[in-house]
C-alpha positions in Angstrom: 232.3 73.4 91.3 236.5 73.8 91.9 235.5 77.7 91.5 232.6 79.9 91.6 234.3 82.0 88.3 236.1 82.1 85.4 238.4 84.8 84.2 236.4 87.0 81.9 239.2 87.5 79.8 238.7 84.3 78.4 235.6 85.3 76.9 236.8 88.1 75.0 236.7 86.6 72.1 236.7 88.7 68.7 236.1 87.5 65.1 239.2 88.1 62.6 239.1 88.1 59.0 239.6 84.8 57.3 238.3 83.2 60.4 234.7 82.3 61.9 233.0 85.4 63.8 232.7 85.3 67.4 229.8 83.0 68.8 227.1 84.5 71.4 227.1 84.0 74.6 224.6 82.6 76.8 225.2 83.2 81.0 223.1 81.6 83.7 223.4 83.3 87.6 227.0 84.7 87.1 229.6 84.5 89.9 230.8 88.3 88.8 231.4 88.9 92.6 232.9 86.8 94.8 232.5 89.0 98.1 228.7 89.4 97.9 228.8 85.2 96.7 230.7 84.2 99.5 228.4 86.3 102.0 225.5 84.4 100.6 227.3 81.0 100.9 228.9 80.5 104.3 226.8 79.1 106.8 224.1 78.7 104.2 222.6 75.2 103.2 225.1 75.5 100.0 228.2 76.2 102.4 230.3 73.3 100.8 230.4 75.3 97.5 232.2 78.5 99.7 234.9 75.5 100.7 235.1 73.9 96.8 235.7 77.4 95.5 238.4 78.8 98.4 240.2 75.3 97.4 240.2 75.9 93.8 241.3 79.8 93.7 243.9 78.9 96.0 245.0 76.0 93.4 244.8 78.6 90.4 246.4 81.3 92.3 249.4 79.1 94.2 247.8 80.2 98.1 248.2 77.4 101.0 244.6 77.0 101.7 245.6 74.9 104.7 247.4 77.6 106.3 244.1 79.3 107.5 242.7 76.1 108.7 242.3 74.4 111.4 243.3 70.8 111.9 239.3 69.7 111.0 239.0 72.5 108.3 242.0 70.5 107.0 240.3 67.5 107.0 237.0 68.6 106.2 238.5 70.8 103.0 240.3 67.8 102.3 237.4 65.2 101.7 235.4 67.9 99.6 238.1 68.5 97.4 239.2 64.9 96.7 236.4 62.7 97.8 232.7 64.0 96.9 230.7 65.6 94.3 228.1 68.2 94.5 224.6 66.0 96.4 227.4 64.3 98.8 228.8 67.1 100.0 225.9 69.3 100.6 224.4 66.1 102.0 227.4 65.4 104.7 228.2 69.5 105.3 224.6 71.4 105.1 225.1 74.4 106.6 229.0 74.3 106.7 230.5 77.8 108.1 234.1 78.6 107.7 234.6 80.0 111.1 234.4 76.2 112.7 237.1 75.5 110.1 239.9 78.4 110.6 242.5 77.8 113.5 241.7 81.8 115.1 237.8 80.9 114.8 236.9 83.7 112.1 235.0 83.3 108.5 237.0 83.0 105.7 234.6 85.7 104.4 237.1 88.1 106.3 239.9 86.3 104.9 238.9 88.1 101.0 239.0 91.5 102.3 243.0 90.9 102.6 246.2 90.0 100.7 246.3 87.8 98.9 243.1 87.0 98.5 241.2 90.5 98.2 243.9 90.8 94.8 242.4 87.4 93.8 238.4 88.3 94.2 239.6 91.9 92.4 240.8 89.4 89.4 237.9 87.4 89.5 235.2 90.7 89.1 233.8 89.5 85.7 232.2 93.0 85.0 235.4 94.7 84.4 235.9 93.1 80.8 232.6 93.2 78.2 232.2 90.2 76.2 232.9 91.6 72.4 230.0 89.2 71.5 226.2 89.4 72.3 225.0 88.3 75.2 221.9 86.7 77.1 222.3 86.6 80.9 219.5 84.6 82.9 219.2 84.8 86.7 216.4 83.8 89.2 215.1 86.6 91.6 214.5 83.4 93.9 218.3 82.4 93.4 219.5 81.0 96.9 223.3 80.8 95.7 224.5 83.4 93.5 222.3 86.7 94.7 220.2 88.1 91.7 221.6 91.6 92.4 224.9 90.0 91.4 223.8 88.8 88.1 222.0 92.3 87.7 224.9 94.2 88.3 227.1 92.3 86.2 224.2 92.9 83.1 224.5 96.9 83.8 228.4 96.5 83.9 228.6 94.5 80.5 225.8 97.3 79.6 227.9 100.6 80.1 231.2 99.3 78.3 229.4 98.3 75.3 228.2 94.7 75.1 224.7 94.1 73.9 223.6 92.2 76.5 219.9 91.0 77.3 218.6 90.8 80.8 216.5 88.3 81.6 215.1 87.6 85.1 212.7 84.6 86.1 211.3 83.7 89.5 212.2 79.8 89.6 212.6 78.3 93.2 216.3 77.8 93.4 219.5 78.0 91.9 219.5 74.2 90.3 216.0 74.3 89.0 216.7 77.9 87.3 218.9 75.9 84.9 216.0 74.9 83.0 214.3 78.3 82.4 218.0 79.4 81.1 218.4 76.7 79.1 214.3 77.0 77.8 214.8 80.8 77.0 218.6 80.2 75.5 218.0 77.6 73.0 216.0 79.7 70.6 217.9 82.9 71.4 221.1 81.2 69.8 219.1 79.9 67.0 218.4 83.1 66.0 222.1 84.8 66.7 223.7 81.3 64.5 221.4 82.6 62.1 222.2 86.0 61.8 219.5 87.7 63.4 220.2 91.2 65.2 220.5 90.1 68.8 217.8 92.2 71.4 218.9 94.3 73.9 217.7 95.3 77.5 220.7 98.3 77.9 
């Protein structure tokens, strides 16, 4: 997990004629807001992912993650980045806060409420550009890394500028294990948008 989100742009994906129309979309526990993820995150047993997603914005956006490190955050940033996968590095850093890792002792968390990085989590808001194609979005009330209220808003956001977008909540223990009630619930809603069916809506 390099980062927590995508640019939504990317999504916007509109058929033309002479070519294929635009494919649904199917969204599990969306990242749409990277303030209220990273709040959950630091400190929390899934701290490592706060760390894998500071080091990959900073890669896509050209910032010095290092310079707000200390020498250990360094090091610790470091291995996660270039040296273990998701199970080894929740297993070596559960519970991993970022204010043990910054040279003035303070979370990172404070870090995205200023230049640059407050421009970067604006950037990264997914709600502010609606899919042009319809959309199911899945999301865990029991969610213990991306807040269900995030997914929530992000479904009312997609909502008011126009994309048809069901809203589907589930109570699955856990962020990992929700993946399977997405997946159940999303394979026969595609069947029935690849096959021309009018796609429901919770708006």
């Amino acid at each position: 997990m390099r980062a927590l989100a995508a640019d939504a742009r990317r999504h916007r994906v509109r058929g033309t004629a002479g070519q294929a129309p635009a494919r649904p979309g199917l969204v599990g526990a969306p990242p749409a807001d990277l303030d209220a993820v990273a709040a959950n995150l630091d400190g929390s047993a899934y701290g490592a992912f706060f760390n894998y997603s500071l080091s990959g914005l900073g890669a896509a956006y050209d910032i010095d993650v290092d310079a707000y490190l200390s020498r250990r955050g360094q090091q610790v940033t470091a291995g996660l980045r270039d040296n273990q996968c998701t199970t080894q590095a929740l297993a070596k850093y559960p519970f991993l806060n970022s204010r043990f890792l910054t040279t003035g002792g303070r979370p990172l968390t404070e870090r995205l409420t200023r230049t640059p990085w407050k421009e970067v989590v604006a950037d990264q808001r997914l709600g502010k550009h609606a899919p042009a194609v319809p959309v199911l979005l899945s999301h865990s009330r029991n969610d213990d890394v991306i807040p269900f209220r995030v997914g929530e808003g992000l479904a009312k956001d997609w909502c008011a500028r126009g994309t048809t977008v069901k809203f589907s909540p589930n109570h699955v223990l856990g962020h990992i294990l929700a993946t399977t009630a997405t997946s159940n619930e999303g394979a026969p809603w595609l069947r029935d948008r690849f096959a021309g069916r009018p796609a429901p809506s919770t708006c």
